[in-house]
C-alpha positions in Angstrom: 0.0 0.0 0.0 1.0 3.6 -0.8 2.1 4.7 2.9 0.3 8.2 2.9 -2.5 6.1 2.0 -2.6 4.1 5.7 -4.8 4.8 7.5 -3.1 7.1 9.7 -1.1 8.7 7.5 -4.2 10.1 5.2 -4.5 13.1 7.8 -0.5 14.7 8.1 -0.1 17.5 10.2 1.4 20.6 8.4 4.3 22.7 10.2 4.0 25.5 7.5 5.1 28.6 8.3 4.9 27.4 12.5 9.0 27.6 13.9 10.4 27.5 17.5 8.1 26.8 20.4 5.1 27.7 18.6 6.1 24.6 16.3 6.8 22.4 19.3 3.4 23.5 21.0 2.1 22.8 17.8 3.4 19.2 17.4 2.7 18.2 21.4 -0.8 18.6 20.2 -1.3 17.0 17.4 0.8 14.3 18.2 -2.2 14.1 21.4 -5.0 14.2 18.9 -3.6 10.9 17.0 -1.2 12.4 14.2 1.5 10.6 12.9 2.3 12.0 9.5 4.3 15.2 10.1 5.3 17.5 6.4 7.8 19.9 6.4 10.6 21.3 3.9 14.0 22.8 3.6 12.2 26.0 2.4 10.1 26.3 5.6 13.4 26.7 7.9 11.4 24.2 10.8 13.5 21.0 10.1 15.4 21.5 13.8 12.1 22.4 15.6 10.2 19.1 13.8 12.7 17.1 14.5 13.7 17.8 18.1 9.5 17.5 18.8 8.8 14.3 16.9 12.1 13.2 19.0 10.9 14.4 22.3 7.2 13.3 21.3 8.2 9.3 22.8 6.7 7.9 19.6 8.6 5.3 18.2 10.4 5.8 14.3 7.8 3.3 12.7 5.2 4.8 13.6 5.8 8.2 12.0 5.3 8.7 8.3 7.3 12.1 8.0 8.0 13.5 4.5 10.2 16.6 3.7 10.7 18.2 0.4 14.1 19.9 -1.3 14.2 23.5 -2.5 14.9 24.1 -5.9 18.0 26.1 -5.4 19.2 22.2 -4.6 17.8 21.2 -7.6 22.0 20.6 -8.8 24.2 17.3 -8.8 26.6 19.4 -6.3 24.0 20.7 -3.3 21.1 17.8 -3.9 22.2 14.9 -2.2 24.2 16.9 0.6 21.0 19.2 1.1 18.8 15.7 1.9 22.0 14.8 4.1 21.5 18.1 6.2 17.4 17.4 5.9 18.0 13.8 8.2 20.6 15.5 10.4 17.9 18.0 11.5 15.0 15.4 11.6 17.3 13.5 13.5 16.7 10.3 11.3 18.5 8.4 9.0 16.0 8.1 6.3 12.7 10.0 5.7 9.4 8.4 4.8 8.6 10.7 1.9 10.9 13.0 0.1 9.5 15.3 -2.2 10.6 18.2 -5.1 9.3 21.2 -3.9 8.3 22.7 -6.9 9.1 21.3 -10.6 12.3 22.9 -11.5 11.9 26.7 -13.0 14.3 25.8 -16.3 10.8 23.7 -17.3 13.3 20.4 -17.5 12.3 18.3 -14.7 14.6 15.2 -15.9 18.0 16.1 -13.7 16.2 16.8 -10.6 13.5 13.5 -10.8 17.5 11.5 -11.6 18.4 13.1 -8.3 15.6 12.5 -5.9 16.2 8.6 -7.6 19.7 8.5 -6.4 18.5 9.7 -2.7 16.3 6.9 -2.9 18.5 4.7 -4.5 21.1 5.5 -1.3 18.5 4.9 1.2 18.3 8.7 2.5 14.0 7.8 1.8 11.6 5.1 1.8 9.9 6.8 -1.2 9.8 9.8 -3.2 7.4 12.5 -5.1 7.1 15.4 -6.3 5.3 18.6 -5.4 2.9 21.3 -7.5 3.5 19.4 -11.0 1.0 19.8 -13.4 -0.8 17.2 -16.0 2.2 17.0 -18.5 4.6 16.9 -15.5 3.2 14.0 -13.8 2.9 12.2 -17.1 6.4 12.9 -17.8 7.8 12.3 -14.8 6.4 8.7 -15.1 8.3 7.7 -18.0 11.7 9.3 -16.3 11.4 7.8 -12.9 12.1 4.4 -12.5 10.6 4.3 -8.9 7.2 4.9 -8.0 6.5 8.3 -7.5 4.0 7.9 -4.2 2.5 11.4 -4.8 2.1 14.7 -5.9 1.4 17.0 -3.2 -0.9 20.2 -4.6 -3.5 22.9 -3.9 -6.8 20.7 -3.5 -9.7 22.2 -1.7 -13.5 22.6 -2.8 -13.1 26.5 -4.5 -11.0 25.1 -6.9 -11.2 23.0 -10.4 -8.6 20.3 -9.7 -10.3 17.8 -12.7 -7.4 17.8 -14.7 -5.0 16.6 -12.5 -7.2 14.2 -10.9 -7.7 13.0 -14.6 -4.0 13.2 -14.4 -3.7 11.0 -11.4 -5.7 8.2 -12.4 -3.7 7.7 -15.6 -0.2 7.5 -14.3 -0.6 6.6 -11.0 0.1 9.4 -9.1 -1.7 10.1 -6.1 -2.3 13.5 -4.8 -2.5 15.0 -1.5 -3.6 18.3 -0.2 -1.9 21.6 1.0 -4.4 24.8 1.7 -7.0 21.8 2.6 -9.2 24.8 3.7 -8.0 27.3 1.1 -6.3 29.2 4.0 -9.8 29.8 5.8 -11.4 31.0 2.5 -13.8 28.4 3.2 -15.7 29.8 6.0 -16.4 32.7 3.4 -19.3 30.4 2.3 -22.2 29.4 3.9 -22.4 25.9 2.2 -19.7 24.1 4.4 -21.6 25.3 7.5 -24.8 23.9 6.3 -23.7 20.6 5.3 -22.0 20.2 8.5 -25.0 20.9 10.5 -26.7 17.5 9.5 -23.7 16.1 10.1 -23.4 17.5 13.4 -19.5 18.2 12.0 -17.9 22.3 11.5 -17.6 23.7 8.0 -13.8 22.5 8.1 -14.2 19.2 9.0 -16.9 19.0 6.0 -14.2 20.3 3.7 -11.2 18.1 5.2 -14.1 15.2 4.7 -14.7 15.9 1.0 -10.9 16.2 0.2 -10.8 12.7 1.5 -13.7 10.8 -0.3 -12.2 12.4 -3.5 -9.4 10.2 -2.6 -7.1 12.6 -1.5 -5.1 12.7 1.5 -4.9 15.8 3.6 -2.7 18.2 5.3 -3.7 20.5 8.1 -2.2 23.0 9.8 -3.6 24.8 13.1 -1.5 26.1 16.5 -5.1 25.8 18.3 -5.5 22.4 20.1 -9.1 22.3 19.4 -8.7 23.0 15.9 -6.1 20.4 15.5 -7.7 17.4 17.2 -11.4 18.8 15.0 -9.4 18.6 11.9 -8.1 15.2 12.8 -11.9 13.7 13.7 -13.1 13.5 10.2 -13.1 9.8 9.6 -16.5 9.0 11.9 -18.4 10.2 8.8 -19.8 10.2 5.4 -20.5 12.7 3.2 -24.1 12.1 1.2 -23.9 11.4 -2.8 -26.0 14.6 -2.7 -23.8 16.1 -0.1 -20.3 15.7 -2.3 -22.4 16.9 -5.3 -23.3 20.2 -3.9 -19.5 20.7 -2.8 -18.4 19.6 -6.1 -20.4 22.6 -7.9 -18.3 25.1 -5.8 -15.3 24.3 -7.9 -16.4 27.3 -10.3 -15.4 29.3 -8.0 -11.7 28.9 -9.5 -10.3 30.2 -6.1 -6.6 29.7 -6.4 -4.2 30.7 -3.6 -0.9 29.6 -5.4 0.1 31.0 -8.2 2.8 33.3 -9.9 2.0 36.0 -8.5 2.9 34.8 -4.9 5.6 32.2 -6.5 7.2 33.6 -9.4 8.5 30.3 -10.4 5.5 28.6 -9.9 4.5 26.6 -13.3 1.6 27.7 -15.8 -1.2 25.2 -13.2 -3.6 23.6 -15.2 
């Protein structure tokens, strides 16, 4: 099975932008509410502070799914390999679950970086690897460069926006997604739908979000420094969304809502 399928795994507990104690807090409490899949990056600057928590947290190695992703300006044979190097040495583990490309690489040629995160898997620095914000015609060509499984593609995926393509995209090659900006950084709560649905459900307008992501098939990641909002965003697995339910969330996809894009990433690629 695709680890950040497993059960436990599906929800992962963002550290984006969190550092220092606010990160630690952060990590105490979700590691309370029953998370064990932890993301973070070289870009965020938190690698120390996840690491010393999930260290101090008592919860043993094999237990954790914890995936980490390399900046772009490491996208070279010289600083790849020693960047995932420094990446364990601040986890304080010898091999990540999931190691990820950030972003595809800005010269549009994604064929020397996928050979690299190969050779960190290939050198046992990760159990798996994937890539991050590719689109359609990445995924599909990242498939016939990588001889390893790629176990996911890690995107923008939340109910204001038209993620059909890639979706499309993921059933043909075999890619799995997974979701960052699960509640469109709180743009959610804007409308009244979420709020509604969750009242027959006896759930909050973020836990029916967190639940449609989900039954698309998607795993999440969540991302809160309130203890009640992280265990609420972890307890969305004791229900089902209605055929009629999903349906209605589907239709806010035409609101096109999209929080990544150029203009807050320049090198961010053209997103389908």
């Amino acid at each position: 099975m695709n680890i950040i399928f497993e059960k436990t795994f599906q929800r992962a507990f963002g550290t984006y932008p969190l550092k220092g104690n606010t990160l630690s807090d952060a990590i105490r409490a979700a590691i309370a509410a029953g998370y064990r899949a932890f993301d973070t990056a070289q870009m965020y600057g938190n690698e120390d502070a996840t690491g010393a928590a999930l260290a101090d947290s008592g919860i043993a190695r094999d237990e954790l799914c914890i995936t980490t992703k390399v900046g772009i300006e490491n996208f070279t044979a010289e600083f790849f390999l020693p960047s995932v190097e420094a990446s364990l040495n601040a986890l304080r583990v010898d091999q990540v679950d999931v190691l990820l490309l950030h972003w595809p690489d800005p010269s549009v040629d994604n064929r020397k970086s996928l050979e690299l995160l190969q050779q960190a898997l290939d050198r046992g620095m990760t159990r798996n690897i994937g890539v991050s914000n590719y689109t359609a015609r990445m995924m599909r060509d990242a498939v016939a460069i990588s001889d390893a499984p790629l176990v996911v593609n890690q995107v923008e995926f939340h109910p204001l926006l038209d993620q059909s393509t890639l979706i499309a995209a993921s059933i043909e090659t075999g890619i799995p997604l997974s979701s960052y900006c699960s509640v469109a950084r709180g743009e959610v709560f804007r409308h009244d739908i979420f709020a509604e649905i969750g009242r027959g459900y006896g759930k909050s307008a973020a836990q029916v979000v967190l639940r449609w992501i989900l039954q698309k098939g998607v795993p999440i990641n969540t991302m809160s420094t309130k203890p009640e909002n992280i265990r609420a965003n972890f307890d969305v697995m004791d229900f089902t969304l209605s055929a009629i339910d999903m349906a209605r969330i589907d239709a806010m996809n035409a609101t096109n809502y999209r929080i990544v894009d150029r203009k807050l990433v320049p090198y961010a690629p053209a997103f389908d």
